[in-house]
C-alpha positions in Angstrom: 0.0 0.0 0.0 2.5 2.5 1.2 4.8 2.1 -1.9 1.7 3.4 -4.2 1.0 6.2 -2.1 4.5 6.9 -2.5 4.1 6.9 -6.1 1.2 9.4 -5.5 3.2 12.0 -3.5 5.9 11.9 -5.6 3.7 12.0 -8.7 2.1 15.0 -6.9 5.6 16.7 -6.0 6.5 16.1 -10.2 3.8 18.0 -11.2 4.5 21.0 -9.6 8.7 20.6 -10.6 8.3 23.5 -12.4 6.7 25.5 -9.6 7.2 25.5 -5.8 6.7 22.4 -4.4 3.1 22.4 -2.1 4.5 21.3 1.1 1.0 21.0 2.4 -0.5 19.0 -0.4 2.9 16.3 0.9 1.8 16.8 5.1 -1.6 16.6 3.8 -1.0 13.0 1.9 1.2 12.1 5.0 -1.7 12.4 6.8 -3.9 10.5 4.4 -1.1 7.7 4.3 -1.5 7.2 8.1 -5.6 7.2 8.5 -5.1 4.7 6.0 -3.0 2.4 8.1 -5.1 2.2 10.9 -7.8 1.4 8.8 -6.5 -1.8 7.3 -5.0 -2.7 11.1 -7.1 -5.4 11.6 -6.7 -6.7 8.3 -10.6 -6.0 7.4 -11.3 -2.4 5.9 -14.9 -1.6 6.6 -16.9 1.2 4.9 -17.4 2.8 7.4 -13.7 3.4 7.6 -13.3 4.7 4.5 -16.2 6.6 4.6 -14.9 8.1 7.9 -11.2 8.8 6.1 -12.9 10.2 3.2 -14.9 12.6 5.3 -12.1 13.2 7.4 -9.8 14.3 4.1 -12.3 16.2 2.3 -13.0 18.6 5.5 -9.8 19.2 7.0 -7.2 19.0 3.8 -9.7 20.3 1.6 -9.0 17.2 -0.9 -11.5 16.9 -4.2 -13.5 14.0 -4.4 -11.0 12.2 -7.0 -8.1 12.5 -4.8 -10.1 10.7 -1.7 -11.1 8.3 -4.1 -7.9 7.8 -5.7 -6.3 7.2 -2.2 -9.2 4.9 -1.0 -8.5 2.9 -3.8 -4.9 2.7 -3.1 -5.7 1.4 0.3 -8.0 -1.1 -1.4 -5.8 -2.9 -4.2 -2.8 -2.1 -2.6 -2.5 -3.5 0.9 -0.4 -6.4 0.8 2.9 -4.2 -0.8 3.2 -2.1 2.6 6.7 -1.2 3.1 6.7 1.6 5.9 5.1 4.3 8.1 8.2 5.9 8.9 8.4 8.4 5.5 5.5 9.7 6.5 6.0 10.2 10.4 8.7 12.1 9.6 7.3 14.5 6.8 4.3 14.6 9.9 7.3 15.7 12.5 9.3 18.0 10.2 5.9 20.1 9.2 3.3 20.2 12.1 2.7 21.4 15.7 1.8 19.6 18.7 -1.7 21.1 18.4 -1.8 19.5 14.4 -0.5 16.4 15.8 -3.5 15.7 18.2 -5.9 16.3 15.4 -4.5 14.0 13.4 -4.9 11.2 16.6 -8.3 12.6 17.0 -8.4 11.3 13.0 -7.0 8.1 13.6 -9.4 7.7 16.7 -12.1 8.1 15.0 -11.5 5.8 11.6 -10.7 3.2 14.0 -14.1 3.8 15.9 -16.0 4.4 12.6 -17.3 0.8 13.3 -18.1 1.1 16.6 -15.8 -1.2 16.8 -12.0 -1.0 18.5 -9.7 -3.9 17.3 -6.5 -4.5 19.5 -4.8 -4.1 16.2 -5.9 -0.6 15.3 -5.2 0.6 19.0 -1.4 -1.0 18.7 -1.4 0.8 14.9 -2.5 4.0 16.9 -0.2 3.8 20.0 2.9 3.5 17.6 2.0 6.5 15.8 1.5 8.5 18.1 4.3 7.5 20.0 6.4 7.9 16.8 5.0 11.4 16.6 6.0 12.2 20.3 2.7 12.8 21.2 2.5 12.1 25.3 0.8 8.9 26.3 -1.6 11.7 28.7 -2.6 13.3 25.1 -2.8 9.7 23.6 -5.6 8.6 26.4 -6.9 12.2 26.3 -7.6 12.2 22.9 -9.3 8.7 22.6 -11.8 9.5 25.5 -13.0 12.5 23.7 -13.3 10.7 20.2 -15.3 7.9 22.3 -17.3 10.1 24.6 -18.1 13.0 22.6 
């Protein structure tokens, strides 16, 4: 999965060689890359998680509706070729603030509870992110209880 969403980014960052690159458009795909992980955790992608990621992209990176779907499907065809989350932690560290970071776990949080379901494999997924992202395991807890108790 990740190496196609690779491809993507970089495909994104050659389209605009001849013009600045959008670092946002990157962070934003970063992102993207990461909510998808946690939705195929538990090795069983439900709608309602990718309706939840696609909601999730469209309001807060402003995506159009062809590049939600074009990640979606990414996630879809491409999940047994995953290489690594560490590309995208780090464009994720290099780029945002702590404040950005916990809305991004509130994202995670709430693909993995999109069907009302929490699979030990999709909290793990979520632990190591956020523990890659130095986010404070206070903020992790935090942030879950207010995804799950609105």
């Amino acid at each position: 999965m990740f190496r196609s969403i690779a491809d993507f980014i970089q495909e994104k960052i050659s389209k605009n060689s001849d013009e600045e690159v959008d670092e946002q458009q990157i962070l934003h795909l970063a992102s993207a890359a990461l909510l998808l992980e946690v939705s195929r955790a538990d090795f069983d992608i439900q709608n309602e998680e990718l309706e939840e990621i696609a909601k999730s992209l469209s309001a807060r990176f402003n995506f159009s509706n062809e590049e939600v779907s074009n990640l979606i499907n990414l996630a879809q065809t491409e999940q047994d070729s995953h290489v690594s989350i560490h590309p995208f932690v780090k464009i994720i560290n290099d780029s945002c603030t702590e404040e950005e970071k916990k809305i991004l776990l509130e994202d995670l949080w709430r693909v993995a509870y999109a069907d009302n379901t929490l699979d030990k494999y999709e909290e793990y997924q979520i632990r190591k992110i956020a523990d890659l992202l130095y986010i404070p395991h206070s903020v992790f807890i935090k942030t879950k209880l207010s995804v799950v108790e609105p």
